[in-house]
C-alpha positions in Angstrom: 93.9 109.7 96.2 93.8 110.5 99.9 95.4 113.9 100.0 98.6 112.1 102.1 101.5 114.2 101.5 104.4 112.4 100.0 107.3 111.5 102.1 110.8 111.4 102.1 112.7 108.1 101.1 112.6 105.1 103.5 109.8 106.8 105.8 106.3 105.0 106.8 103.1 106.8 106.4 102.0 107.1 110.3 98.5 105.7 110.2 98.4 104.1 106.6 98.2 100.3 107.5 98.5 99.0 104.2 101.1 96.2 105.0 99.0 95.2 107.7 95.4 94.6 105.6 97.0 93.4 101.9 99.2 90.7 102.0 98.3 87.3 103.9 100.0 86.2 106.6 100.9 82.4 107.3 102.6 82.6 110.6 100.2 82.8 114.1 99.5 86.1 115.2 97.9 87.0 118.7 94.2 86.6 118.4 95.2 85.2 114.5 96.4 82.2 115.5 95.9 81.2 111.7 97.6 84.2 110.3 95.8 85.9 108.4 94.1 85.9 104.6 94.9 88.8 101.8 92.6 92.0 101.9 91.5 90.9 105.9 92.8 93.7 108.1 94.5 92.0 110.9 93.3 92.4 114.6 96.3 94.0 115.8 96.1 96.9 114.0 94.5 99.9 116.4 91.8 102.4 115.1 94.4 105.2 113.5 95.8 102.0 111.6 98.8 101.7 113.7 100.5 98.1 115.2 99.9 97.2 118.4 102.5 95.1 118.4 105.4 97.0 117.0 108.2 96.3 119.3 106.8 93.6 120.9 108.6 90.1 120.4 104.7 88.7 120.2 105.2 90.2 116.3 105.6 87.8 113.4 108.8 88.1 112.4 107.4 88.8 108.9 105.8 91.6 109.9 108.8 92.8 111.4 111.3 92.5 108.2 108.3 94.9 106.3 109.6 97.8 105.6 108.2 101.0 103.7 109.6 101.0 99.9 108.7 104.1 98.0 108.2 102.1 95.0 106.3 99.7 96.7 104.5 102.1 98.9 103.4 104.9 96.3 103.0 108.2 97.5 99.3 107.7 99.4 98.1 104.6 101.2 95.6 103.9 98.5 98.7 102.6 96.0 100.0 101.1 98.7 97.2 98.6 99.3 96.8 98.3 95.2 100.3 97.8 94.8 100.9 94.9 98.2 97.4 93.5 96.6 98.9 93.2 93.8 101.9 91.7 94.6 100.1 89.0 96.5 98.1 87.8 93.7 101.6 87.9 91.4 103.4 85.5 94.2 
């Protein structure tokens, strides 16, 4: 566990970065013109594990729709890259 605090309903964990390192990604991203496999961190995420392209159009629009799900998400960004890895490998 990483000592996160848990959060309220339908809030992301500044700096957690999971959705941006578990699943793969098929659509281009900038400097991933390939998208990008499961478990590779992508190249737009910054050093605190933030998107540098939030709010940019240059996003894939997949990334975009990703939204934190408690369920999903867990209470510390360790479940949340078990649970999205797992979820890839299921789909």
């Amino acid at each position: 566990m990483s000592g996160e605090p848990a959060l309220p309903a339908a809030q992301c964990r500044p700096g957690c970065g999971a959705c941006c390192i578990a699943p793969s990604i098929s659509s281009a991203i900038p400097g991933m013109p390939d998208g990008k496999p499961a478990g590779v961190r992508c190249v737009q995420l910054d050093p605190a594990n933030l998107c540098r392209l939030f709010g940019d159009p240059r996003r894939p629009a997949v990334c975009a729709r990703f939204s934190y799900d408690a369920e999903l998400c867990g209470t510390h960004r360790d479940a949340a890259l078990q649970r999205i890895a797992a979820l890839e490998l299921a789909t």
